[in-house]
C-alpha positions as CSV (number, residue, x, y, z in Angstrom):
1,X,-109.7,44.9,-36.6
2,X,-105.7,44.8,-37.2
3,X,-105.5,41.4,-35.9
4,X,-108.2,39.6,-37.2
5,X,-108.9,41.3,-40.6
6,X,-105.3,43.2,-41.9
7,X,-102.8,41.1,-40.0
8,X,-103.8,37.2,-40.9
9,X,-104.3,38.5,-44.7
10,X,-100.9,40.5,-44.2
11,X,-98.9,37.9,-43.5
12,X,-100.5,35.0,-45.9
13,X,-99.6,37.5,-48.8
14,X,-96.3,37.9,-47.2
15,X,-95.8,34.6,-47.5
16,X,-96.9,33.9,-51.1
17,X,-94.7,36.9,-52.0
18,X,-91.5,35.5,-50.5
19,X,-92.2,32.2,-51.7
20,X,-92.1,32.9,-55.2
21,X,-89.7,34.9,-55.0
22,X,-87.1,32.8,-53.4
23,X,-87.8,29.9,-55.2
24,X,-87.5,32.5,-58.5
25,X,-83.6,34.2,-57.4
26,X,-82.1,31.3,-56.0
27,X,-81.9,29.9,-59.6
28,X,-81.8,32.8,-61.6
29,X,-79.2,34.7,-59.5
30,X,-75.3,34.5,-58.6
31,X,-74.6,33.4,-55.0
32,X,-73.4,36.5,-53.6
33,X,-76.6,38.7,-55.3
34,X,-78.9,36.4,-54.2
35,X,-77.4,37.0,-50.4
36,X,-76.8,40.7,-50.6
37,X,-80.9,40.4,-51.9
38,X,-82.1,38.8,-49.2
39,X,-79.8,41.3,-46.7
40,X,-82.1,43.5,-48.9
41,X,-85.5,42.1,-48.3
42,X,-84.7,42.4,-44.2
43,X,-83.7,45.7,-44.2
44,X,-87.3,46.9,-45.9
45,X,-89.3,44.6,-43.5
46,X,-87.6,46.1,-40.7
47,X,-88.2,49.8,-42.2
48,X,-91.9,48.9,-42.7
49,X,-92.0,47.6,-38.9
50,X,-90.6,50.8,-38.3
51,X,-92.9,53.1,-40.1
52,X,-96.0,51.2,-40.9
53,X,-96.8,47.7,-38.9
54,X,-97.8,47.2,-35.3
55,X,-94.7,45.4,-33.6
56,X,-96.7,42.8,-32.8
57,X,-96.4,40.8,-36.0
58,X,-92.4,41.5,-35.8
59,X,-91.7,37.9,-34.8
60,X,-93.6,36.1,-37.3
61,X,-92.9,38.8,-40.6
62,X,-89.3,38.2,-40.2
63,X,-89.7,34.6,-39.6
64,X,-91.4,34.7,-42.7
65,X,-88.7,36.1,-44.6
66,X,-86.1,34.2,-43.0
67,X,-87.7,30.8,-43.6
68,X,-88.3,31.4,-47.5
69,X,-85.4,33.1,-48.2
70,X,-82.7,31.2,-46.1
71,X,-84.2,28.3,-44.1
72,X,-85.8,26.8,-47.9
73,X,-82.7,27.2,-49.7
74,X,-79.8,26.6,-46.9
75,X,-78.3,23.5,-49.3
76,X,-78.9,25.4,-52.4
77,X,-77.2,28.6,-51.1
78,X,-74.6,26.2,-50.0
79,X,-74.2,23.8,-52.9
80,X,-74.4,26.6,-55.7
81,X,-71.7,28.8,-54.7
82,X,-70.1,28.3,-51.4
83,X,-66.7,27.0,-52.5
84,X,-66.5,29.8,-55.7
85,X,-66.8,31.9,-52.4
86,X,-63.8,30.9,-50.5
87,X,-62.1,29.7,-53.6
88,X,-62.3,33.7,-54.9
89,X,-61.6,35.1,-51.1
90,X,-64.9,36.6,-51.4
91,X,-64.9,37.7,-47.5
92,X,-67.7,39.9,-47.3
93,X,-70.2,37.1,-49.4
94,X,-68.7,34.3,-46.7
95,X,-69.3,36.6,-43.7
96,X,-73.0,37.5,-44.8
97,X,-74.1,33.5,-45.3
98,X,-72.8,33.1,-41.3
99,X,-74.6,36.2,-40.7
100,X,-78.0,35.3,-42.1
101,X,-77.4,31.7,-41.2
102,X,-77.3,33.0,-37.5
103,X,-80.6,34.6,-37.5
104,X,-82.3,31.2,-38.3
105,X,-80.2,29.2,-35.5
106,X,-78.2,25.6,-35.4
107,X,-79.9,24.0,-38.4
108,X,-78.2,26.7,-41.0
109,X,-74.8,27.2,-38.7
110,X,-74.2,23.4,-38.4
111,X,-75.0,23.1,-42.3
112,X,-72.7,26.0,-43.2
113,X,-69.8,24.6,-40.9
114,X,-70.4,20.8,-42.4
115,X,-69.5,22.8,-45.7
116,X,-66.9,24.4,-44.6
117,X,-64.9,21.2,-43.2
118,X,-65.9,19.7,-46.5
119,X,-64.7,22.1,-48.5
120,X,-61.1,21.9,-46.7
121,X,-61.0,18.1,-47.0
122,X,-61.6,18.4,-50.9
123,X,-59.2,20.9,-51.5
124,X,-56.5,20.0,-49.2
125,X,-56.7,16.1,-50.6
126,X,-55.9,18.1,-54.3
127,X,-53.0,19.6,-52.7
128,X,-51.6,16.2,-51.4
129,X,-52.3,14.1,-53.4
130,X,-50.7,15.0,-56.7
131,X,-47.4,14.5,-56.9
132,X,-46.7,17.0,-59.3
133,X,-47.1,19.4,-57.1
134,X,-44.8,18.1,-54.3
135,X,-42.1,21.1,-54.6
136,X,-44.8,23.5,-54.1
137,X,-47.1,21.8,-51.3
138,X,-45.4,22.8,-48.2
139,X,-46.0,26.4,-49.5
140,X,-49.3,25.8,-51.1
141,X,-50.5,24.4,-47.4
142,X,-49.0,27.5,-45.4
143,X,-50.7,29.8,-48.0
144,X,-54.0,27.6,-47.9
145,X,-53.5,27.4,-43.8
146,X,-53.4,31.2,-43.8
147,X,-56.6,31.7,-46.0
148,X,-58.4,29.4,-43.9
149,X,-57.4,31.0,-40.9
150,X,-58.4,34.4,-42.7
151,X,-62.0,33.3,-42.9
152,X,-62.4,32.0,-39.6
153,X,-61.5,35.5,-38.4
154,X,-63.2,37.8,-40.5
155,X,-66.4,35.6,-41.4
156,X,-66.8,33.2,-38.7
157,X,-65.8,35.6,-36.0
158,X,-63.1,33.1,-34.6
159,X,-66.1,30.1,-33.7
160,X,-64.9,27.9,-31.6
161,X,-67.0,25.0,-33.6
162,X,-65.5,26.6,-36.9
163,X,-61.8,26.8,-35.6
164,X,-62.3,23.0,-34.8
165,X,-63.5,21.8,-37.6
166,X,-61.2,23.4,-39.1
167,X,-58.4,21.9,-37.2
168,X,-60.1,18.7,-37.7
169,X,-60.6,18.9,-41.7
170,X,-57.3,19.9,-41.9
171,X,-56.1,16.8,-40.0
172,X,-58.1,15.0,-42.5
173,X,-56.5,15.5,-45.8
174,X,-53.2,15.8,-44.3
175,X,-52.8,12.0,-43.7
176,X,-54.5,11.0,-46.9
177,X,-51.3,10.4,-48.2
178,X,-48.7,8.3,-46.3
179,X,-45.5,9.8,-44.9
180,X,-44.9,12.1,-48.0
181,X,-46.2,15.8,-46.3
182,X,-44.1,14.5,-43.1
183,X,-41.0,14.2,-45.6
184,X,-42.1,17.8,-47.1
185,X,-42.8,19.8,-44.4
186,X,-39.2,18.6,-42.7
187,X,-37.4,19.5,-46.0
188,X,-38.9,22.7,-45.7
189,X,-37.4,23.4,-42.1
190,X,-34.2,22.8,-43.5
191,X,-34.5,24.5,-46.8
192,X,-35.2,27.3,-43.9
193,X,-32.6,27.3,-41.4
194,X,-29.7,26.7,-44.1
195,X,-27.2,29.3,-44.2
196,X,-27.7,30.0,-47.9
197,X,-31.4,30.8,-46.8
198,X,-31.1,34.5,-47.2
199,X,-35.1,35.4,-47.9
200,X,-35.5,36.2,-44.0
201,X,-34.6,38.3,-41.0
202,X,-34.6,36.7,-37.7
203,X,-38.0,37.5,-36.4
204,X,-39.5,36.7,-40.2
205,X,-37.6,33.1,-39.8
206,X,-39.1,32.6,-36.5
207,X,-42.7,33.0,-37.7
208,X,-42.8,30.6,-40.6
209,X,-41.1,28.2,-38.3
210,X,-43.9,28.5,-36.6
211,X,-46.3,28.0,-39.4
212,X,-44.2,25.1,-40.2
213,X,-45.0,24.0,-36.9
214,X,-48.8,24.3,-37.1
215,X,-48.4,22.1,-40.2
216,X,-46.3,19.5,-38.2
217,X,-48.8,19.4,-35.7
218,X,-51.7,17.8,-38.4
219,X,-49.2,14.7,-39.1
220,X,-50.2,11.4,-38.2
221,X,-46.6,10.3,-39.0
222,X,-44.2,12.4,-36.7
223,X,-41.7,9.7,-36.6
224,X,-41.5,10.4,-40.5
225,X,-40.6,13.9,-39.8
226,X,-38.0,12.9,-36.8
227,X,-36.1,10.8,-39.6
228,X,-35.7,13.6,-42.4
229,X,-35.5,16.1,-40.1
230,X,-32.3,14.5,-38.2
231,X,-30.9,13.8,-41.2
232,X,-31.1,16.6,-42.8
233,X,-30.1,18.8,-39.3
234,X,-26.6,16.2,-39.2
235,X,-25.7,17.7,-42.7
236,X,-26.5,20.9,-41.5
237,X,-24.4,20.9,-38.7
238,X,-21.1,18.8,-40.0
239,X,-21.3,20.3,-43.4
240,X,-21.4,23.9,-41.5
241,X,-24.6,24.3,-43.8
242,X,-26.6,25.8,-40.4
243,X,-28.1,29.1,-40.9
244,X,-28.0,30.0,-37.2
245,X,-27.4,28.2,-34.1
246,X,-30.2,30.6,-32.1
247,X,-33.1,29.4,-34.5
248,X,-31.6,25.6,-34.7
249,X,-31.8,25.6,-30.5
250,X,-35.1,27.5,-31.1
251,X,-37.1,25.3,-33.6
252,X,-35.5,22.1,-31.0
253,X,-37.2,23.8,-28.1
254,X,-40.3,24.4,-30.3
255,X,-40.1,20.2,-31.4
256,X,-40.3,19.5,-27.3
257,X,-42.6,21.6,-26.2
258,X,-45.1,20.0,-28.7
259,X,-43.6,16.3,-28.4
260,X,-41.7,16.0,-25.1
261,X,-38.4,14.6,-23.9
262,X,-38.0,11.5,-25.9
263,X,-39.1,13.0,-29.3
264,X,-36.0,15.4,-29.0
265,X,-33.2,13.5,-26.9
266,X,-31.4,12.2,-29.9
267,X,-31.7,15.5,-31.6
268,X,-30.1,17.4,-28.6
269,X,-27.4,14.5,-28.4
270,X,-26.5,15.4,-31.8
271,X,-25.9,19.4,-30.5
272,X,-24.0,18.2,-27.4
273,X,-21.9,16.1,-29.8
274,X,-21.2,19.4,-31.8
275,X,-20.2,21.3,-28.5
276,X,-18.0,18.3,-27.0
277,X,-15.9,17.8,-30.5
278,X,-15.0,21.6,-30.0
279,X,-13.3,20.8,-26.4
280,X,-12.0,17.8,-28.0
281,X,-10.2,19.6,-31.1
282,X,-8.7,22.7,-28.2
283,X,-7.2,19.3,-26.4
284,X,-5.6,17.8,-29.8
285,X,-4.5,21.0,-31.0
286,X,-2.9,21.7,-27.6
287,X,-1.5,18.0,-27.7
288,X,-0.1,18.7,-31.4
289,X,1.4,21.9,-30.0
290,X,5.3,21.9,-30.5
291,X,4.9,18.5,-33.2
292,X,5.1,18.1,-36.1
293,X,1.6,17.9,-38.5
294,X,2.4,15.7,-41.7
295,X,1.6,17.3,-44.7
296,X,0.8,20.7,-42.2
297,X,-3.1,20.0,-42.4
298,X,-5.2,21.4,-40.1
299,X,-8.0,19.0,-39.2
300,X,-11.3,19.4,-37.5
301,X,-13.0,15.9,-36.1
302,X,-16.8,15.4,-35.3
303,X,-16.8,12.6,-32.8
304,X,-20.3,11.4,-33.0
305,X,-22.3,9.1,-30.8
306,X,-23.7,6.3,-32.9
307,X,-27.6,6.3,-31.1
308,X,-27.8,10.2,-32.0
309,X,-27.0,10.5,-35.8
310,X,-28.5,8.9,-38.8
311,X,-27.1,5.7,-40.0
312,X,-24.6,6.6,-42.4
313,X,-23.1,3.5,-44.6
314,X,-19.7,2.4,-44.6
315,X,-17.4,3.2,-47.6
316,X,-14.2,3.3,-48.0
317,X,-11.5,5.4,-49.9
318,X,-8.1,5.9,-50.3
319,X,-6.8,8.7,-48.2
320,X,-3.7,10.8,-48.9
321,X,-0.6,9.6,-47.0
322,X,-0.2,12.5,-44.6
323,X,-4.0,12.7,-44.1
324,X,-3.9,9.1,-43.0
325,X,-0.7,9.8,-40.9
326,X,-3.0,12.7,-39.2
327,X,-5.6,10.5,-38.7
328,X,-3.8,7.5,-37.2
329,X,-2.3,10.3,-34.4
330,X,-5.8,11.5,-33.7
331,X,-7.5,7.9,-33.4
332,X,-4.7,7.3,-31.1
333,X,-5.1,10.9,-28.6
334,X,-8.9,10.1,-28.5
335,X,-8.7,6.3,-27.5
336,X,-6.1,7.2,-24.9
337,X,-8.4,9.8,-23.5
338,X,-11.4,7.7,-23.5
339,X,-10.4,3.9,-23.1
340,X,-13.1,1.3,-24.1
341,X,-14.1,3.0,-27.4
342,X,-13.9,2.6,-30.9
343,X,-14.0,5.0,-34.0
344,X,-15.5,4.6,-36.9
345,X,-14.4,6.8,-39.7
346,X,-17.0,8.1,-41.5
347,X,-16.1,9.7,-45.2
348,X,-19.5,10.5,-46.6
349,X,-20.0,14.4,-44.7
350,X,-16.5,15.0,-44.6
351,X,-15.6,18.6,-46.5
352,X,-12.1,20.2,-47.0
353,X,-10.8,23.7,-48.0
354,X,-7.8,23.3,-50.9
355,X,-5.2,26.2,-51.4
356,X,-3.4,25.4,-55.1
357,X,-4.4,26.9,-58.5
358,X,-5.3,25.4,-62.0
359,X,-4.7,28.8,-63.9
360,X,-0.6,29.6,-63.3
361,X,0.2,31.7,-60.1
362,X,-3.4,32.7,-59.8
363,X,-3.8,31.0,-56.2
364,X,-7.6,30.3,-55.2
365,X,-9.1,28.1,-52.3
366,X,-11.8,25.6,-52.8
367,X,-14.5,24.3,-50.6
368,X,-15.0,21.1,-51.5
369,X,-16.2,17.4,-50.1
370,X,-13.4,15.1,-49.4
371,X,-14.4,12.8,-52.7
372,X,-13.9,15.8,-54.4
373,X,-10.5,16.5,-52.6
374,X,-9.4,13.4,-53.8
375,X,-10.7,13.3,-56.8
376,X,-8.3,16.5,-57.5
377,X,-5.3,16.0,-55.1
378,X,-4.5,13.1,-58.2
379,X,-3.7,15.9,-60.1
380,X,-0.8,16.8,-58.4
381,X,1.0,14.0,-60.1
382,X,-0.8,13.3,-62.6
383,X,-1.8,15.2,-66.3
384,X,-4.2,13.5,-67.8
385,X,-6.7,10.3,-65.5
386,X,-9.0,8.1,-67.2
387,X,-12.3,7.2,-65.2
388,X,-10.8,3.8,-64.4
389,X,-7.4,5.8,-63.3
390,X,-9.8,8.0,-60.8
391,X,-11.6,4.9,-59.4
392,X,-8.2,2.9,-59.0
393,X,-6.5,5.3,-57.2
394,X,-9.4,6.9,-54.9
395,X,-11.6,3.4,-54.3
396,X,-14.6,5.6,-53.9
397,X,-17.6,3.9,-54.7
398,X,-18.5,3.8,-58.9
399,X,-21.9,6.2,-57.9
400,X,-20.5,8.2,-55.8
401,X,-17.5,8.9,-57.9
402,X,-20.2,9.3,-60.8
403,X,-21.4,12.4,-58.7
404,X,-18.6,13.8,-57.4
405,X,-16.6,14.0,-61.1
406,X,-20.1,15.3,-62.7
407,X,-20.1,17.9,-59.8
408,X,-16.2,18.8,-61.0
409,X,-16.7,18.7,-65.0
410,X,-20.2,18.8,-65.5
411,X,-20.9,21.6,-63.3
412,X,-21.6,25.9,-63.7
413,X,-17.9,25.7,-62.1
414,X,-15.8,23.0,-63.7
415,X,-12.2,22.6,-62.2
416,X,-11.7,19.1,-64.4
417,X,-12.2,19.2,-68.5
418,X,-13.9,16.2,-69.7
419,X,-13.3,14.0,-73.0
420,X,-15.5,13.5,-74.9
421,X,-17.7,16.6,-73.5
422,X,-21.2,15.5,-72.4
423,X,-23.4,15.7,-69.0
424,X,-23.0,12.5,-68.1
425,X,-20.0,10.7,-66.6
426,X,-18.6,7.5,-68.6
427,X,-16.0,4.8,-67.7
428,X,-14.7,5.6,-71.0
429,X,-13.9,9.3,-70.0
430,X,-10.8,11.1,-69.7
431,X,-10.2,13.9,-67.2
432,X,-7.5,16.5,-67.1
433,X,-7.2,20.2,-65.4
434,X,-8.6,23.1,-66.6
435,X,-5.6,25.0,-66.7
436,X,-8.5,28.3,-68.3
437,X,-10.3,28.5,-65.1
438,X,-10.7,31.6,-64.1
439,X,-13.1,33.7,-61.1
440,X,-13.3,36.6,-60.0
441,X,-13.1,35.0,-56.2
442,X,-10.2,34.4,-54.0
443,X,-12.5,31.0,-52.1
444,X,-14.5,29.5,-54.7
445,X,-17.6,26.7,-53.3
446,X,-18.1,23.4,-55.4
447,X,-21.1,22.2,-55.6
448,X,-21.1,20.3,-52.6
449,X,-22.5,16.5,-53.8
450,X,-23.0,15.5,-50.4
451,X,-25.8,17.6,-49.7
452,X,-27.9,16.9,-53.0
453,X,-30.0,13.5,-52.2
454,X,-31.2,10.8,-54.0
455,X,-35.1,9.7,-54.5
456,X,-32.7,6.1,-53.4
457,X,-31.6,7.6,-50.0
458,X,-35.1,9.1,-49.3
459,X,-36.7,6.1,-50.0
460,X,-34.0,4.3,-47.5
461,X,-35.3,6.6,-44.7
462,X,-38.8,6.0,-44.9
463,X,-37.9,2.3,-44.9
464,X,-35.8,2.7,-41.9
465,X,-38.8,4.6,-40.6
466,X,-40.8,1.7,-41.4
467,X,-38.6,-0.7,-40.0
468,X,-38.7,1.2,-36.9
469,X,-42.4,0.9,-36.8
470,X,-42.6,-2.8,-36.7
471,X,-40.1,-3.3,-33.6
472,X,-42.2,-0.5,-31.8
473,X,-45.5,-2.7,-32.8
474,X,-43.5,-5.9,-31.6
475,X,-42.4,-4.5,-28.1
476,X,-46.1,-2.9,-27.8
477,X,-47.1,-6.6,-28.0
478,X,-44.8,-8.2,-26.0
479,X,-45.1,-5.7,-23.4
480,X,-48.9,-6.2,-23.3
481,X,-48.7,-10.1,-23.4
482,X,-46.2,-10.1,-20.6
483,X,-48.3,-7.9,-18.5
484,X,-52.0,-9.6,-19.7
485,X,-50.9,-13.5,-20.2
486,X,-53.6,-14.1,-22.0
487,X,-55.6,-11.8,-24.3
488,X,-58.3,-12.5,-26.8
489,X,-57.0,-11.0,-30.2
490,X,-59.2,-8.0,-30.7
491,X,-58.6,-6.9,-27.6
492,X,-54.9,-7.5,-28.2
493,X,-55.0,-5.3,-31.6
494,X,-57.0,-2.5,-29.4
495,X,-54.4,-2.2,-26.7
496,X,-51.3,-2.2,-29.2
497,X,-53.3,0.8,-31.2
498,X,-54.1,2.6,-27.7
499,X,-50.1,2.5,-27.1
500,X,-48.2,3.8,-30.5
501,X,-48.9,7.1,-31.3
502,X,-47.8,6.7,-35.1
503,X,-50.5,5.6,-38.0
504,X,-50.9,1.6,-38.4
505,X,-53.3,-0.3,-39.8
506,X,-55.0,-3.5,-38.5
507,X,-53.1,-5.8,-41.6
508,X,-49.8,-4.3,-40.0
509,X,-49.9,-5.5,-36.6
510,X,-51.8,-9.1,-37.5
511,X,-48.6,-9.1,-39.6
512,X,-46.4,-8.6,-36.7
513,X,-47.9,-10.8,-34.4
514,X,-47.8,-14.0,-36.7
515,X,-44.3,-13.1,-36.7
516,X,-44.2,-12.8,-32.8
517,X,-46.3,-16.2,-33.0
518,X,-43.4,-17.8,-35.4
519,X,-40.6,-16.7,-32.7
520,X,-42.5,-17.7,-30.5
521,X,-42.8,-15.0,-27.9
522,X,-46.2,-15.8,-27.6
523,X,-48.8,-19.0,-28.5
524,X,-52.7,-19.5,-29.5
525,X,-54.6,-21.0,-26.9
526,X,-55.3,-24.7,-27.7
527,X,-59.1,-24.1,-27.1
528,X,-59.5,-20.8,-28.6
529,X,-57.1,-19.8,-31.9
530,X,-58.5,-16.2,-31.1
531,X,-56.8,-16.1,-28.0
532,X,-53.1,-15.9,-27.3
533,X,-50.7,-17.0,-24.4
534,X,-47.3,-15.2,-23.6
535,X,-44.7,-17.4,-23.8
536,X,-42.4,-16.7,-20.9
């Protein structure tokens, strides 16, 4: 009697009920009611199993629920309120779709998951893609990362399909826009391990290197990140800008454990550098021992291997007699020490400490950059310099003297008064002490020009960058021609992508090899213009 009177007209009634009503609340109620409604519905089925219905029809009552209340409206549930979900952190709402999801097996968990990855790509493109927001993205990723990783772990229960397509989404967006996060998320390790960085302990510094690490690891472009990074690490150590050597040798070690050997080399060159000038300056100073220093400077000399450091350019500038005297002795110690050499003077990192005062017998010291120095060693001898005086006598270059008298005049801390006043520096200006300047500290810190960059010089190192790219593409090509002989051309653009691990594009590489073709490194066949022959 159960099963073939009460039971068929049961669960047809069932069915009709559930319909309706799931057709009904998925438009007429908010995401998260509509869910914690349906938890509802399965909880009262379940009771009535319980109390009231034979558990043979189990199965196919809570299929029936299941199927008009999820299965039916898996894209609505999805495409009405999903993202309000995660974009509110509503946990508990997220945790309950996987949850009912679940019960009705892959169809609803690969939809959710498809949503998910969506949902990163949209937002994350937001995030780097407008420009406006390029001071904040580094920390609106690691905040974004962290929220991500949040749900995973508390709604997904760490699935491994979720954790990937996670990873994978996040991959994504994060080279939708050229070279620019690279750029970011190294100026963000250095804005980090510079000594003025004081928001961290230790162990709190070693953990967002680590999330800064994550980050690096999404990058298409790490050769991007190598460049800004070395640069940025060379001011750090020569300006003596380095929060800590510990997390320096610590975020290196982290660099070659993801990227190996050859990523790093030049990076740990520049350290060993570092470490060999110090033996160097113990064997000058023990060589000046008992001599006389001109002007009774003490000088410190970073003798830097060229491969290792950035490109710096050349400029020149006039130097203060004894300084030059100094220099001239130390050129000649080294070169007699290491026959077969040559050193290049570089001015552009250089930083001094000046003892003098502007305010009478009130005696201060002054960190300063050695355009600055000079700048205001003039005014040993001189009251009152006109811009063109300045450039005369110092030969530093007209923008960098721009910056270094705006950092002097123009600055919170101004050692120079300016005529007329204004923030900008004219050749029609006139400079003389300020013979008021007082502070309440003994060592007083210039704003130190060196270390503020241009949009010019970051521009320069992505074209370096660049640059690099296309001799990488060029040698990838040669080295596959000399090994092949002859190769048709798509299989020739399939290899050369299969050996650089840096983002390229097709147009790039066709671009290098027609100008491989015009060096003639290589030939097209004379049957087949789609094939090329290595010119030996």
């Amino acid at each position: 009697l159960y099963r073939k009177d009460f039971e068929p007209l049961f669960l047809q009634s069932t069915e009709e009920l559930y319909h309706n009503e799931g057709r009904h609340l998925i438009q007429t109620l908010e995401i998260s009611q509509y869910l914690i409604h349906v938890e509802r519905r399965l909880r009262e089925e379940q009771t009535r199993l319980t109390n009231y219905i034979d558990q043979s029809t189990k199965v196919q009552l809570i299929h029936i629920v299941e199927n008009n209340l999820i299965t039916l409206h898996i894209k609505n549930i999805l495409s009405k309120g999903f993202d309000i979900l995660i974009n509110e952190n509503r946990y508990s709402s997220v945790a309950l779709i996987y949850d009912l999801f679940l019960r009705i097996g892959q169809i609803g968990i690969n939809d959710l998951r498809e949503a998910f990855g969506n949902y990163i790509k949209t937002y994350g493109r937001a995030l780097i893609i407008d420009v406006t927001k390029d001071d904040k993205m580094v920390d609106e990723l690691l905040e974004f990362k962290e929220k991500l990783d949040h749900f995973l772990h508390e709604c997904f229960h760490n699935n491994e399909k979720f954790s990937n397509i996670l990873k994978d989404s996040f991959e994504h967006f994060m080279n939708q826009r050229v070279n620019k996060p690279a750029e970011l998320i190294a100026k963000a390790v250095d804005a980090r391990l510079r000594s003025g960085n004081k928001e961290a302990s230790e162990e709190e510094l070693e953990k967002i290197l680590d999330k800064l690490l994550i980050l690096f690891r999404f990058i298409h472009g790490k050769d991007v990140f190598e460049a800004f990074y070395k640069k940025d690490l060379a001011k750090r150590l020569l300006v003596g800008k380095s929060a800590s050597v510990d997390a320096e040798k610590s975020m290196l070690l982290k660099l070659k454990q993801e990227c190996g050997n050859v990523f790093t080399s030049k990076l740990e060159g520049m350290f060993k550098d570092m470490e060999l000038s110090k033996d160097i300056m113990i064997a000058f100073e023990q060589h000046m021992h008992n001599r006389e220093v001109p002007g009774n400077i003490s000088m410190f000399v970073s003798v830097l291997t060229m491969g290792f450091w950035p490109t710096y350019p050349t400029v020149s500038a006039i130097l203060p007699p004894e300084l030059c005297q100094l220099q001239e002795i130390f050129t000649k110690f080294y070169l007699s020490k290491h026959t077969g050499r040559k050193l290049q003077w570089q001015y552009s990192l250089d930083h001094c400490l000046l003892k003098g005062w502007l305010k009478e017998k009130t005696i201060k010291e002054f960190q300063v950059s050695l355009y600055q120095a000079l700048v205001l060693l003039l005014f040993n001898q001189h009251i009152d310099l006109s811009y063109k005086d300045i450039q005369e006598q110092t030969k530093i270059q007209e923008a960098e003297l721009q910056r270094t008298l705006q950092s002097l005049a123009c600055g919170k801390i101004r050692l120079l008064n300016k005529k007329p006043l204004s923030k900008d520096i004219n050749i029609s200006d006139r400079f003389t002490l300020n013979t008021s300047f007082d502070h309440k500290l003994i060592r007083i810190k210039i704003n130190q020009v060196q270390l503020k960059e241009t949009p010019e010089e970051n521009t320069s190192t992505t074209e370096r960058v660049v640059q690099d790219r296309h001799y990488q593409i060029d040698a990838a090509v040669v080295r596959i021609m000399k090994t092949r002989k002859t190769l048709g051309h798509a299989q020739l653009i399939s290899e050369v992508f299969a050996q650089l691990k840096f983002p390229i594009s097709t147009a790039i590489v066709k671009t290098r090899i027609e100008s491989l073709l015009e060096r003639e490194y290589m030939k097209r066949s004379t049957d087949n213009a789609n094939i090329y022959e290595y010119v030996a």
